[in-house]
Every structure is written in structure tokens, then in C-alpha cells.
N, C-alpha and C positions, 0 to 999 in steps of 0.2 A: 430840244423839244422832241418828245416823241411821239407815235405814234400805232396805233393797234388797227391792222389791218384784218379783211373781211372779205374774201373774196368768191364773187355768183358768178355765174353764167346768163345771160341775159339776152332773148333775142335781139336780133339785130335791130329789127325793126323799133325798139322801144327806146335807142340810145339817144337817137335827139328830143324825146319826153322827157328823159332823165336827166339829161346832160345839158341841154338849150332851154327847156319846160316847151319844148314848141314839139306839141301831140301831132300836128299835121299827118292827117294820113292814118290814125288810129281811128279805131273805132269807138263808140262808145264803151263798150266792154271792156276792149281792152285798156282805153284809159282809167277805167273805172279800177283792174287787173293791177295796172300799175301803181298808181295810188295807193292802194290797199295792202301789197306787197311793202314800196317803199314805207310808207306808215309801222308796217312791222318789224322790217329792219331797224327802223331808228330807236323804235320799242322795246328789241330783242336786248339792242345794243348802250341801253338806256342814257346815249349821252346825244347831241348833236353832232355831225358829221358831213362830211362830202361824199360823192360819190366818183370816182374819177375811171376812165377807161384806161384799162392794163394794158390789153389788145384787142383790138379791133379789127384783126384780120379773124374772118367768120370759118367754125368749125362747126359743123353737125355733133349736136348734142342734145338735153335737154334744158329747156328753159324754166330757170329760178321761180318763173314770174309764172306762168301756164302750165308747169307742171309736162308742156308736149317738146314734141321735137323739132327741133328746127334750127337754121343757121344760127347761132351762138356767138356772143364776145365775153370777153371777161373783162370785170370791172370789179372794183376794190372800193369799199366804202371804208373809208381811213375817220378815226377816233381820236381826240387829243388824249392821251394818257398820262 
């Protein structure tokens, strides 16, 4: 089986949204951010997928998700191919 991987940067903050679906702690916007994001990746990618964390040791960078800066992980949203 293979696989076509897809790799963001994505604040820290949003990894148990994405990864648990448990928002705790986001705001409305920002869940609203995330959804809407997530929704286009899977769109871009026009098939079903996971999202899974690469690493998660956090790096200052820009977020995927907000477009700003802030602590970052990366995370792979993997494709059946």
C-alpha cells in the first residue's frame, strides 16, 4: 500500500483540534480557522485522508492555518495512492 504524503506547519495550539477533535481552549475563530483550512486540504487533495504529527517538538515559524507566526509542528496529511 502506498501513500502520498503532504506536509504543514501548524501551530501548536491547534494539534489536539486536529488530532483528538477536542478544540478545548480555541477560540471561536480559531476553530472556525481550523475547519476551514482542514476542509481545503482534503479538497486540494481530492481524496480522504489522515492527518498525523511528524513532529511535535515546536519551532518558530509560520502557521499553515493563520498565515502568523508562532510555535509550529509539523504534521503530514497522508493519501491512499
Amino acid at each position: 500500500m502506498k501513500f502520498e504524503e503532504y506536509e504543514y506547519q501548524i501551530g501548536e495550539h491547534f494539534l489536539s483540534a486536529l488530532i483528538d477533535a477536542d478544540a478545548t481552549g480555541l477560540s471561536d475563530e480559531e476553530e472556525a480557522e481550523l475547519d476551514d483550512w482542514e476542509h481545503s486540504v482534503r479538497e486540494e487533495h481530492g481524496a480522504e485522508g489522515s492527518f498525523i504529527v511528524q513532529d511535535d517538538d515546536t519551532d518558530y515559524g509560520t502557521c499553515d492555518i493563520t498565515g502568523m507566526g508562532s510555535d509550529v509542528c509539523r504534521v503530514v496529511y497522508m493519501v491512499q495512492s
